[in-house]
C-alpha positions in Angstrom: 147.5 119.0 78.6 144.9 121.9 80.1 141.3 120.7 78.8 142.3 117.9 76.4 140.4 114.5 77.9 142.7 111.9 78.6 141.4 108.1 76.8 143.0 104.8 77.7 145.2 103.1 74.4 143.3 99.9 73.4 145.8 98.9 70.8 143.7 97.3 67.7 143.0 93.8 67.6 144.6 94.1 63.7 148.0 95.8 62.6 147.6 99.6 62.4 149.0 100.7 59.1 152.7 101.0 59.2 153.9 104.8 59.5 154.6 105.7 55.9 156.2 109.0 54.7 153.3 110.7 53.7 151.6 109.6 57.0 153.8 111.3 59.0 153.7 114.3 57.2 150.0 114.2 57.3 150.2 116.5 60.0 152.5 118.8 58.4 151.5 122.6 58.1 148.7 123.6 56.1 148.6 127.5 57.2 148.3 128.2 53.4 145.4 125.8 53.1 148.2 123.5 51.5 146.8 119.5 51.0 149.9 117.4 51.9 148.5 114.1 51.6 144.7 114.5 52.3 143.1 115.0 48.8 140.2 114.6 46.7 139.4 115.6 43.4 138.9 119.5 43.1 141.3 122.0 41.9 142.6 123.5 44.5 144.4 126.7 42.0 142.8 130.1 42.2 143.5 133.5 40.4 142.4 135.5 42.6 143.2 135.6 46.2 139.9 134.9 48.4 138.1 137.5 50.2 138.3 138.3 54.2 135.5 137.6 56.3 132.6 140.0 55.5 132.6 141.5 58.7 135.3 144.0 57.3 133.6 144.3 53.9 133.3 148.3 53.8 136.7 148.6 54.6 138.9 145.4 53.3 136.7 144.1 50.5 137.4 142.0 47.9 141.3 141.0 46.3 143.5 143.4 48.4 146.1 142.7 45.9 144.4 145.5 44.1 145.5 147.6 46.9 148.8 147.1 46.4 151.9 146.9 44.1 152.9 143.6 42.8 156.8 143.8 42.8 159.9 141.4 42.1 163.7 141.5 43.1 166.4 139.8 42.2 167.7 137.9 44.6 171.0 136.0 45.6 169.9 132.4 45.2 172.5 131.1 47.8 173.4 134.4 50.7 176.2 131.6 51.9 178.6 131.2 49.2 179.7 133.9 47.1 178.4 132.5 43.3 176.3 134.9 40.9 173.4 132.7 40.7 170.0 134.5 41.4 166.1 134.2 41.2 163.4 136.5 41.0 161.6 136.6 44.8 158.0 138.5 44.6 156.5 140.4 46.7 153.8 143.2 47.8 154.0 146.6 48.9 150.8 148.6 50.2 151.4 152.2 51.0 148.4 153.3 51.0 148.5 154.0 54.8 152.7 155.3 55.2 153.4 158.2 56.8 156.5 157.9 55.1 160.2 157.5 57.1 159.7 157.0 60.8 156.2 155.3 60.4 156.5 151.6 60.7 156.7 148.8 58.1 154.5 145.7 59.0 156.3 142.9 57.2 154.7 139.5 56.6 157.3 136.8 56.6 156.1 134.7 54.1 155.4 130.3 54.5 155.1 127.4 52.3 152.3 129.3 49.8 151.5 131.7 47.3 152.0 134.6 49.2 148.3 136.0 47.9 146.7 134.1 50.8 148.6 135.9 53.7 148.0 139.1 51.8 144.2 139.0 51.5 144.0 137.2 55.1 146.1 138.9 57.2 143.4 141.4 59.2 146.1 142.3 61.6 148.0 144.2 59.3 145.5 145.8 57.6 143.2 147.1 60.4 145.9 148.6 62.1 148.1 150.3 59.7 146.0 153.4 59.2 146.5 153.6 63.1 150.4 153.0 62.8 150.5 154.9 59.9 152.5 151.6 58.3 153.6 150.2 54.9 152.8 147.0 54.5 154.9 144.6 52.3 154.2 140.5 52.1 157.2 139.0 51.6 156.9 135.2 49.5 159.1 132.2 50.2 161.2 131.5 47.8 160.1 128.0 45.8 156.5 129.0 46.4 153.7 131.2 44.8 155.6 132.7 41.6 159.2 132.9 43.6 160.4 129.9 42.5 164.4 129.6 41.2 165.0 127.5 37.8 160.9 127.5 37.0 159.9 123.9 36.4 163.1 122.6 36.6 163.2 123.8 40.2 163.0 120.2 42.0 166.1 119.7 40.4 167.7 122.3 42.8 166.0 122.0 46.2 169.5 122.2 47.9 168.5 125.9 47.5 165.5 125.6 49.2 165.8 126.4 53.4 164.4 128.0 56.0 167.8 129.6 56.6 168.0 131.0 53.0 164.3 132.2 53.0 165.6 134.2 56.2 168.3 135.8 54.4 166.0 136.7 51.5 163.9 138.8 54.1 166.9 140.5 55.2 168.2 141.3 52.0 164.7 142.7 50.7 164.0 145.2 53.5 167.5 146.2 53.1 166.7 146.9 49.5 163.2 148.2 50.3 164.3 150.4 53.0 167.1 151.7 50.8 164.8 152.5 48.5 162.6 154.8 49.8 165.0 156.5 51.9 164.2 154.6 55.0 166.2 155.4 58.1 163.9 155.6 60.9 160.8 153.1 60.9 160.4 150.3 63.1 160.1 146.5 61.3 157.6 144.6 62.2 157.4 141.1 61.8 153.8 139.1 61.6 154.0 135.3 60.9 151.6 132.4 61.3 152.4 128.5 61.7 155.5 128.1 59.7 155.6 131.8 59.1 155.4 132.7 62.7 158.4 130.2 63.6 160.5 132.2 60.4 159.5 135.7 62.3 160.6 134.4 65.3 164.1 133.0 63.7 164.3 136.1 61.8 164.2 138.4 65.2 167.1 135.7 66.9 169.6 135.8 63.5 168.5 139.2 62.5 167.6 141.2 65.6 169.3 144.5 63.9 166.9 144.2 60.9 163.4 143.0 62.3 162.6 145.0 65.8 159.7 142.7 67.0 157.4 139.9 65.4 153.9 138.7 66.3 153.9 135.2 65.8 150.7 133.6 65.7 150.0 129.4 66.4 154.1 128.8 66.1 155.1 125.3 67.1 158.6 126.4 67.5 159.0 124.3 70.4 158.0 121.1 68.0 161.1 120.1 67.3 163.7 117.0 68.9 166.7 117.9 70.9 164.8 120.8 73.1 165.2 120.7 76.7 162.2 119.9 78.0 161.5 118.0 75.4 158.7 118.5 72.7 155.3 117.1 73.6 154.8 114.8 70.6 151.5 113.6 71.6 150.0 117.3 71.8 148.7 117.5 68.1 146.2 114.7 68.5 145.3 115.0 72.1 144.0 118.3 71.0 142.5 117.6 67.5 140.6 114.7 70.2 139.6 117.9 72.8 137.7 119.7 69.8 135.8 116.8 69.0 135.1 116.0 72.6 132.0 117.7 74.6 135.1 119.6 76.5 135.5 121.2 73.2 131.7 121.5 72.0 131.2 118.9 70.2 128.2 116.2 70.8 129.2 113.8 74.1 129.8 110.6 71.4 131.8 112.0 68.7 135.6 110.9 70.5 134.6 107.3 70.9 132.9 106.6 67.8 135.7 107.9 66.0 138.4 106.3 68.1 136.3 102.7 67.2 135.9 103.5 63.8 139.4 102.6 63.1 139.2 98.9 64.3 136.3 98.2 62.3 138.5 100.2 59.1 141.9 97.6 59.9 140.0 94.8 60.0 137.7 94.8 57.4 141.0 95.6 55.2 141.9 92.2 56.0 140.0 90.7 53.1 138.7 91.6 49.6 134.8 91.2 51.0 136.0 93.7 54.0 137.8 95.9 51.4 134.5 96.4 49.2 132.4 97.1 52.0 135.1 99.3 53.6 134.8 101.2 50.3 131.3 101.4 49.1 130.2 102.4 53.0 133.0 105.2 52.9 131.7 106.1 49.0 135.4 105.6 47.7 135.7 106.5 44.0 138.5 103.9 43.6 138.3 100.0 44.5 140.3 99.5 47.3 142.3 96.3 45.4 144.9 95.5 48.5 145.3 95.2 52.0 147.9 97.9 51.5 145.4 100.2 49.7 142.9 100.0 52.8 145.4 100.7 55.1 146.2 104.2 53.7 142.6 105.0 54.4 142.4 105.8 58.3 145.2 108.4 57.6 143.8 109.8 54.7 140.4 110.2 56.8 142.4 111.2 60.2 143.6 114.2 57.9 140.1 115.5 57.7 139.6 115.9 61.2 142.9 117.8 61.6 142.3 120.4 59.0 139.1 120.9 60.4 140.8 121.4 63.9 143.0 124.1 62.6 140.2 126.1 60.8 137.8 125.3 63.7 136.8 128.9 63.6 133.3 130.4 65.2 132.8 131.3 61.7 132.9 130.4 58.1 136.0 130.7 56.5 137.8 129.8 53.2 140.9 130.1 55.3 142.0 126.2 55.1 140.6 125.5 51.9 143.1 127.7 50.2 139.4 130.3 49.0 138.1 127.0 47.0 134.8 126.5 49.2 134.2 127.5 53.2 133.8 125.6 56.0 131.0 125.7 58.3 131.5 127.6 61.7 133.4 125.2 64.5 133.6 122.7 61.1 134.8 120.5 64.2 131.6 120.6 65.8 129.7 119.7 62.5 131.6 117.2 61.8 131.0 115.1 64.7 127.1 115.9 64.2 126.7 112.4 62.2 128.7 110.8 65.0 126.1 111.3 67.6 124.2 108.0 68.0 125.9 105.0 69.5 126.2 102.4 67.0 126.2 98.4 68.0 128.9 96.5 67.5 127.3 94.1 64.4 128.2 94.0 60.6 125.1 96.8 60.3 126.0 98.7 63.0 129.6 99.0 61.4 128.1 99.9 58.5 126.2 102.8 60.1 129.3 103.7 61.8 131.1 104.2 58.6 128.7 106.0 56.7 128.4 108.3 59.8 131.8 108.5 59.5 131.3 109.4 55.5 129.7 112.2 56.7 131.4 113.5 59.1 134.5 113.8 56.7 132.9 115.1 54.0 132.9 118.0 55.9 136.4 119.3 54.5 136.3 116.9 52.1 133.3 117.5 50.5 133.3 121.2 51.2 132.0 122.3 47.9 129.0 120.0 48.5 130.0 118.6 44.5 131.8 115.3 45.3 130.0 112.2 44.6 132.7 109.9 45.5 136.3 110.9 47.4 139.3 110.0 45.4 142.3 109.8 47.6 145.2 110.1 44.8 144.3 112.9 42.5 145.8 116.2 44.3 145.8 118.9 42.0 149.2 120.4 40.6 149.5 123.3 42.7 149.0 121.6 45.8 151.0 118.4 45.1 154.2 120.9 43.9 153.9 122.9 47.0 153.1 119.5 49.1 156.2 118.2 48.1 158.3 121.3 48.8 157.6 121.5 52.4 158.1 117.6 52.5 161.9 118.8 51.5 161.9 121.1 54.1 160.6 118.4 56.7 163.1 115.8 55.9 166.5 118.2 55.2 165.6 120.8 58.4 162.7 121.1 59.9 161.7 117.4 61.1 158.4 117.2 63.5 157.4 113.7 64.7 154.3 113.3 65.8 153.1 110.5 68.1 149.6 109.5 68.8 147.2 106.6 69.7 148.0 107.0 73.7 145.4 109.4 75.1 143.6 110.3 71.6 141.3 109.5 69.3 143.4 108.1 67.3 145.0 104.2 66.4 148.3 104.2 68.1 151.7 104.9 65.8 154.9 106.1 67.4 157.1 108.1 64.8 160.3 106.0 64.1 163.3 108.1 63.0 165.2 105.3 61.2 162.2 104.5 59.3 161.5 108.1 58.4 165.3 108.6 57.9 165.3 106.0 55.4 162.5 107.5 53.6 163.7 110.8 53.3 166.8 109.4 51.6 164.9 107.4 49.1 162.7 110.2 48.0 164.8 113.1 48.1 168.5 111.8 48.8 169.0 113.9 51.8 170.0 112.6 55.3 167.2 113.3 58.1 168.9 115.6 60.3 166.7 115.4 63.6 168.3 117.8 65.6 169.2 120.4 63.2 166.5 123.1 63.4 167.1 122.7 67.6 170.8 123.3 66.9 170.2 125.9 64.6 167.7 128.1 65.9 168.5 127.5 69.9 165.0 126.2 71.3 163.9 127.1 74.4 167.4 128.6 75.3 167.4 131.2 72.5 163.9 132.4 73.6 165.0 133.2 76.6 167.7 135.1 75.0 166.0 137.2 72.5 163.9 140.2 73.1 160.5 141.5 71.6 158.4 138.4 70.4 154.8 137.6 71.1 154.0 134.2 71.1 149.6 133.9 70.4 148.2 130.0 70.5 144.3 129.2 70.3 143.5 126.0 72.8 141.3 124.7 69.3 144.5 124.6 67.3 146.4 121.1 67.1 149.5 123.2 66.7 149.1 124.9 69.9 150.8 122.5 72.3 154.2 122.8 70.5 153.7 126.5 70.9 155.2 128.8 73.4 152.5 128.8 76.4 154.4 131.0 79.1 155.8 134.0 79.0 160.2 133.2 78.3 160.8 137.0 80.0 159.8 140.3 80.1 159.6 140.9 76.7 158.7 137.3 75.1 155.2 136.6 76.0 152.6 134.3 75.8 149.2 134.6 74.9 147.1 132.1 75.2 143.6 132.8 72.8 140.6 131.1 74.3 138.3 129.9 71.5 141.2 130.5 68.9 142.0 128.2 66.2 145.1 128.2 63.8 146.6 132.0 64.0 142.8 133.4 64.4 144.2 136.5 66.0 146.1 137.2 62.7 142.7 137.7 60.8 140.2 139.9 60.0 138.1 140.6 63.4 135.0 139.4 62.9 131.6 139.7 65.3 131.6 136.4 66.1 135.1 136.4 67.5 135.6 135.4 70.9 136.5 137.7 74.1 139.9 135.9 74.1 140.7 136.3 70.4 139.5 140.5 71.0 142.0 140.6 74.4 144.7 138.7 71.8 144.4 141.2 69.7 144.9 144.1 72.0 147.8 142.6 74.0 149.7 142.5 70.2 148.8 146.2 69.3 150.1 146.9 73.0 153.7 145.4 72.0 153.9 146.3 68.7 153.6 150.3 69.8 156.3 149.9 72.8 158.5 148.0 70.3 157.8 151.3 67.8 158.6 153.6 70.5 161.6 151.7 71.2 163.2 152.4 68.1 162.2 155.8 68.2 164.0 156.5 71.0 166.8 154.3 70.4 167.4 156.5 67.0 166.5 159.5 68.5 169.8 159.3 70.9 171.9 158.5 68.2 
């Protein structure tokens, strides 16, 4: 991969920890500022949406949610067999801007959140709909935010909850939207980050004669098994490694210190002397009692450095920690700031190494610079309800191995689908489908079949090398965002953003009024 540093494998000298359920899905999305399995104890819930980067104060201050109506719909809870059984799906509409029929609706296809965070993040939308003249609605995914079927009995009916139904849902509402307010002309226009970009660019393939083009930022639609070529399974941590590497800006010893770290974790989980000093250099809150306890660590700490790698923004933002606390500009960067000196290989050195390496994660995980001690199995509510749901989703459609330990940071662990099938059929009692979303979505062959889809990936986000790097035709582009992290382009601009995320940002308005005109002159004919 273009820029990542390439590092010999030196297997450990102990066993790495066997890949566990919740290990996998470590690296599962967390565009919402969602904690899948890398916790400590701070709750995570907020009323209010959090703020957009001040750059845009005067003009997008504050909870945009005031900005705009709060509305519900009742919705068909299964579009694929004709029963009477519905839910209420929420959403926003901001009009503020319309120009009424034949001005565009910007629609934000809603991912595994509260759909407040896309709302009062999404700069894209908002900075250019006074030029578009465009209502804006935010559509939420039904089982998250408040659109969630059968209330707190709704784990009890997860058969309802797919990335295929969530699709209808969007169909069905700007239907009802458009119907409405006497809509006949307007161009749709999709906007979708992480999973939210891969459900705009589904939505154009199934739906093309409701959505007329989507800008789909840091998308790893190309993440999945069955795709010819292949998915790169290796790309998340090679590049998580590149932003802590002096390629990336970080200080020349961060990559190595990390990479050793991990020996000195596995074998001082060995014994209940090693445990205690494993723990109390770390500043656990819990003893670490077992081997198996110890070995859940590296993970839990490897999860730091790949939240940080998606938010590694140029500036602070509250982005990835769902508006709880910021992180520091490039929180990459700062994190390997501890992990600077070389550290000798004695019991003191190790010691040094792992209260470096303290530091370095406290970063994200001590973010509100409150934590005395990290506990690693206290998620809040919100976050472990919203955790779980997308681990659903992962195991029944939407299953993204990730392999690592080969030219990374990282210990090595290859994913194993038996083991992971197994897993998902103890916790949820569905069968692991591997090459489901392949099958039903088309990979790269569909691509190259659709029309009208920008594809926008920062080289700083992990996600990026499951992304769509080259243009698939004429009208399915690629653009790669120098100095971009996880869907940066879909923000606020900021002064400190990059030439590349600027020149992003243009290409996107470029598209989005051809696709406009399009429709224009399509219905103009008719």
């Amino acid at each position: 991969m273009e820029g990542v540093p390439l590092l010999t494998s030196t297997p450990s000298t102990v066993a790495p920890p066997a890949r566990s359920f919740k290990a996998l899905l470590g690296v599962a999305f967390v565009f919402a500022g969602i904690f899948v399995c890398s916790v400590v104890t701070v709750n995570q819930h907020t009323t209010h949406g959090p703020s957009p980067p001040s750059s845009n104060a005067t003009a997008f201050s504050g909870d945009l949610r005031k900005r705009c109506s709060e509305l519900y719909m009742t919705q068909t809870l299964n579009h694929f067999e004709a029963i009477p059984d519905t839910y209420s799906q929420r959403y926003f509409v901001c009009s503020e801007f319309w120009h009424g029929d034949g001005a565009p609706i910007f629609f934000y296809v809603g991912n595994e959140a509260d759909v407040e965070l896309y709302l009062n993040h999404t700069g894209l939308m908002w900075e250019n709909a006074a030029e578009f003249g465009a209502l804006l609605v935010f559509a939420e995914h039904r089982f998250f935010g408040k659109s969630v079927p059968y209330g707190a009995d709704a784990s009890k009916h997860l058969q309802h909850l797919s990335s295929e139904q969530a699709l209808a849902d969007y169909a069905v509402l700007l239907r009802e939207i458009k119907a409405a307010r006497n809509v006949t002309k307007s161009a749709v226009i999709g906007f979708g980050g992480s999973y939210g970009g891969m459900l705009g660019t589904w939505f154009r393939i199934k739906y093309p004669h409701v959505i007329d083009g989507v800008i789909a930022g840091s998308a790893p639609v190309l993440s999945f098994l069955g795709d010819t070529p292949p998915a790169n399974l290796t790309a998340y941590s090679q590049i998580v490694t590149f932003d802590a590497s002096a390629a990336g800006g970080s200080v020349p010893n961060c990559v190595a210190n990390v990479r050793r770290s991990w020996d000195v974790l596995f074998e001082s989980a060995k014994t209940a002397e090693g445990r205690k000093f494993m723990g109390d250099a770390l500043g656990l809150c819990e003893p670490l009692a077992t081997e198996e306890d110890a070995l859940s660590i590296p993970g839990w700490m490897k999860s730091a450095y790949e939240y940080l790698a998606m938010g590694n923004y140029p500036y602070p933002s509250s982005y990835i920690m769902n508006g709880v606390s910021e992180l520091p500009a490039y929180p990459v960067r700062a994190a390997c700031l501890p992990l600077e000196p070389l550290f000798p290989a004695t019991k003191e050195g190790n010691r040094s190494l792992l209260h470096a390496m303290r530091a370095s994660i406290g970063v994200y995980y001590n973010s509100t610079f409150d934590t005395p001690c990290y506990s690693t199995s206290s998620p809040s509510a919100e976050s472990q309800v919203d955790a779980n749901y997308w681990d659903y989703l992962f195991c029944s459609e939407l299953y993204q191995p990730q392999d690592q330990g080969v030219n990374d940071m990282f210990w090595l662990d290859l994913h194993n689908d038996t083991a992971m099938a197994e897993e998902c059929l103890a916790q949820w009692n569905v069968t692991l489908r591997p090459l489901w979303a392949t099958t039903v979505y088309g990979g790269h062959k569909a691509l190259k079949d659709t029309s009208n889809i920008v594809f926008s990936n920062g080289n700083y986000d992990p996600w990026s090398g499951m992304g769509v790097l080259e243009d698939m035709s004429e009208s399915v582009v690629a653009v790669k965002v120098d100095g971009g992290a996880h869907h940066l382009d879909l923000m606020f601009s900021h002064p400190l953003d990059s030439p590349g995320v600027k020149a992003a940002r243009e290409v996107e308005k470029a598209h989005i009024r051809k696709w406009i005109q399009q429709v224009h002159d399509a219905r103009g004919k008719n």
